[in-house]
N, C-alpha and C positions, 0 to 999 in steps of 0.2 A: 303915415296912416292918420285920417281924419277921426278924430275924437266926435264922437256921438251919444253924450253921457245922457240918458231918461234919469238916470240911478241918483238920486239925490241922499238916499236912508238907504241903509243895509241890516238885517234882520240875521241876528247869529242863533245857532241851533243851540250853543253853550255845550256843556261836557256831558252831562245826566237831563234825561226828562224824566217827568216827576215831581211832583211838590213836595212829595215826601222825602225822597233821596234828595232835593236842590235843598232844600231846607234843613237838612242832616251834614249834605255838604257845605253850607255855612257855618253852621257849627265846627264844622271842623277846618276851612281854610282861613276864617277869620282871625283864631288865635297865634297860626301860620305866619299869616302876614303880619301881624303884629311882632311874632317873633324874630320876624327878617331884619325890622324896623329896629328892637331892642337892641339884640345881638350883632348886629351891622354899628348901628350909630356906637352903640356900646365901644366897639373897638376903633371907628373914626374918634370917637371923643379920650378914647385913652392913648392912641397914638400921639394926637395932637398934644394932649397936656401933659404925658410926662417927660420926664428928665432923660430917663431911662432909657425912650425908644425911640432914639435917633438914627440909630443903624438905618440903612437904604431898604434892607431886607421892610423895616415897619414901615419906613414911608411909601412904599410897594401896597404894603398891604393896606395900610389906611386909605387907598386911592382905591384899592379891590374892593374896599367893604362898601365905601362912597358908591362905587359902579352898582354893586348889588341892589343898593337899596330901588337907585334911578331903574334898573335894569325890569327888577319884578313890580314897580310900582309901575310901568307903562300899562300891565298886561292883568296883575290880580287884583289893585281897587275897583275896576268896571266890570273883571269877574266875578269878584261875589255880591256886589250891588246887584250883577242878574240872576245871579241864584235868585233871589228874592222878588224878583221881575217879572211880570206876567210875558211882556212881550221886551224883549232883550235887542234893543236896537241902536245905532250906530249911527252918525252922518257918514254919508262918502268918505269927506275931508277930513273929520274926527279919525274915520279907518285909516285913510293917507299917514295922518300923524303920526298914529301908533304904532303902525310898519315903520316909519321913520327911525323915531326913537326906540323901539324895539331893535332893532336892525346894527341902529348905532352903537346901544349900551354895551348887547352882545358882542360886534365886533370889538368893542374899545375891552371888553374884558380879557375878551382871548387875547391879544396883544397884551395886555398888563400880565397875564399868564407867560409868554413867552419871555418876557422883560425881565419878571421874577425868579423865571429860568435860569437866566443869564445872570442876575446877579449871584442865584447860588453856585455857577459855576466860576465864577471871580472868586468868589467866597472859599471856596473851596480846592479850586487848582489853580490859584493866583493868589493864596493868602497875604501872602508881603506887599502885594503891589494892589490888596483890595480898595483900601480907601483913596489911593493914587486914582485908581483906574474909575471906580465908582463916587466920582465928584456929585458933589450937592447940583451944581450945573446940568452934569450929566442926567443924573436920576430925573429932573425936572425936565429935563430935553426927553427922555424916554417916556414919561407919562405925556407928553404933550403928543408927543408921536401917539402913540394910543386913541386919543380924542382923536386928533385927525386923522388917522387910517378909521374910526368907526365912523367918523362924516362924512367919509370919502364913499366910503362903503355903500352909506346909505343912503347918501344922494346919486347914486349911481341905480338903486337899486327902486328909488320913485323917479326917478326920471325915464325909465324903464314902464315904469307901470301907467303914467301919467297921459300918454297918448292911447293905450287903450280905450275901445269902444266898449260901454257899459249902458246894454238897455233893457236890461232884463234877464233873468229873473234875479232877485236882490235878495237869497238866501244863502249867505255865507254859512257851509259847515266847518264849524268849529265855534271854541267861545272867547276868541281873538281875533282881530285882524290882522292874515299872514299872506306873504305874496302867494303859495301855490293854489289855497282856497280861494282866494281871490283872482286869479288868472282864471279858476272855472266859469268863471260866472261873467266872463268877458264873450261881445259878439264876432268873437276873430280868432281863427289859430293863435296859437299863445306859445309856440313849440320852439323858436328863436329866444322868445322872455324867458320860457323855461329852462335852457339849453345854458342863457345867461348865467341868469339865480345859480344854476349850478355850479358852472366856474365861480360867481361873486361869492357864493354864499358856503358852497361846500369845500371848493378847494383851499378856502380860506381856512374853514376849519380842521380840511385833510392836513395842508402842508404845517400847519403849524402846530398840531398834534404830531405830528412828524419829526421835528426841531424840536420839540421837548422831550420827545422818544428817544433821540439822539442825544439830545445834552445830557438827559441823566443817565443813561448808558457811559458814556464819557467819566462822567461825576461818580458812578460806583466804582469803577474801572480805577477811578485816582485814588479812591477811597485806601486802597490794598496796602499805599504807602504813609496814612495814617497812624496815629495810635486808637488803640481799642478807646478811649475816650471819645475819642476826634471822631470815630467811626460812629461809634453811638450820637454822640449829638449833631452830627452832621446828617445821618441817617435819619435820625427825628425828625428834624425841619424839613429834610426832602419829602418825607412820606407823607405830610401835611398836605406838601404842595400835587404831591402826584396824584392822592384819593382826591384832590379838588379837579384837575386834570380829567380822571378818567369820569367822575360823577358828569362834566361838564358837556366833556367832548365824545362820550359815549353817545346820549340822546341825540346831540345837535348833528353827530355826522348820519347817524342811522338816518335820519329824517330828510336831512340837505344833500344827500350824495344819491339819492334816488332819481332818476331822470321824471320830467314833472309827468310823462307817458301812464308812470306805474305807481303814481303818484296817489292813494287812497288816502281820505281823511277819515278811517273807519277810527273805531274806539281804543284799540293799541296806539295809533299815532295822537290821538287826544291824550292819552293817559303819560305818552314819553314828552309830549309839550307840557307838564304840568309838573315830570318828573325838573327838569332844567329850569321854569320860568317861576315854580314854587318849592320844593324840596332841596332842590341843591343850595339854594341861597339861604336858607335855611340854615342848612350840617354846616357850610362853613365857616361863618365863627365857631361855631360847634367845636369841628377840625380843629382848626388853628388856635383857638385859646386851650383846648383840653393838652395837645401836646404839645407847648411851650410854655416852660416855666417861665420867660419873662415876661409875658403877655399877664400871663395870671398873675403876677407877683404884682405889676405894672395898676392891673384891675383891684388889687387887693387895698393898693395904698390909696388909689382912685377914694374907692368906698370908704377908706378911715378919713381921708382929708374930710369927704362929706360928713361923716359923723359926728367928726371935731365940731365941726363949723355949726351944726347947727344943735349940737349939746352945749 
């Protein structure tokens, strides 16, 4: 297919019209985002500095919280700069980008999700042979896999889009750049690119919500021949991981396992991209430091070293 791009700029509709409600909603996604930023870095800077949280399970997570921050900073610094924007617009290329790294952070989290999976079931139906099986080696081979299954992803996923014809009309609905708003607004059947996206984008996210469905199925199932201790703090750390799981892979599959036919970007599908690309990265430190005591205890001695040091 011969590319015929007019489409230099693209004009996004954003999530609310209204000055009054865009300007209500900055007040309120602003602090959000700063929140991500806090409570993310927060737990990359305590995993990394203490003593304490060396276990694979934290260096899992310190790479989750890294992901997070990269993940929602593609998608809500240039969303609330247009809250505030008269005209909310985009280069082509810029858009290219931002489906890139959009596309990538995402895949590479869900794969750290599955990864994290698997260490809890080492963790927990392998206990003796944990630290054998889950090498420092290993763990760094399994975060590496993560990045490059979300590059693979996502070069797969502009390469795809990059020979489309774009010559009009250059009003993307939505207040991101995402592949199925953006195959509208292509001069060509898009129904093969769609058909794509699906396989790339949703079965990624079916099958591997599937594999965690199944390992902690497995993982309760082991649980029986624990003790009530063992049950409870194993139980803990799982529940962490699962409300991260279903906050995650709820929105994303609702949205990406739709064929691009039935594909509407009315204001429920605006409101479920905002629930994943802003809320969820949020609750997650939330999650994961409220129920684990070493994370907090980890954070607690963080804040006194600081204290020390500067009384």
């Amino acid at each position: 297919m011969a590319s015929a791009n007019n489409v230099t700029e693209l004009i996004i509709t954003g999530l609310f019209q209204g000055a009054e409600v865009q300007k209500a909603c900055f007040v309120l996604f602003l602090p959000v985002y700063l929140a991500i930023l806090l409570g993310n870095g927060l737990i990359v800077l305590t995993v990394s500095v203490s003593q304490s949280l060396r276990a694979p399970m934290y260096f899992f997570l310190g790479y989750l919280s890294l992901v997070e921050i990269c993940y929602s900073s593609t998608v809500v610094p240039k969303f609330i700069a247009d809250l505030l924007a008269k005209v909310k617009a985009i280069s082509f290329k810029g858009c290219l980008v931002q489906i890139f790294f959009f596309h990538f952070f995402g895949v590479a989290e869900i794969l750290l999700l599955v990864v994290m999976a698997y260490d809890r079931y080492v963790a927990i139906c392998k206990p003796l042979h944990y630290m054998s099986v889950m090498s420092r080696q290993l763990c760094h081979m399994l975060v590496a896999g993560s990045w490059l299954g979300g590059f693979l992803h996502s070069l797969i996923q502009i390469l795809i889009t990059i020979p489309l014809p774009f010559c009009g009309p250059n009003v993307i609905d939505h207040y991101f750049c995402d592949l199925q708003p953006l195959f509208r607004l292509a001069c060509a059947d898009t129904s093969v690119e769609g058909i794509t996206v699906l396989a790339n984008s949703g079965l990624i996210a079916l099958c591997s919500f599937l594999i965690l469905l199944c390992s902690y199925v497995v993982i309760l199932v082991s649980l029986r021949n624990h003790s009530a201790e063992g049950r409870h703090k194993a139980l803990s750390t799982c529940a962490s991981h699962i409300t991260v799981v279903v906050l995650f892979f709820g929105p994303a599959i609702f949205l990406y396992m739709r064929p691009s036919s039935t594909f509407t970007e009315d204001k429920l599908d605006k409101l479920v991209a905002v629930f994943y690309t802003v809320i969820t990265p949020m609750l997650n430190p939330i999650i994961y430091t409220l129920r684990n005591a070493e994370v907090k205890i980890a954070m607690r001695k963080l804040w006194s070293a600081k204290q020390s040091r500067m009384g």
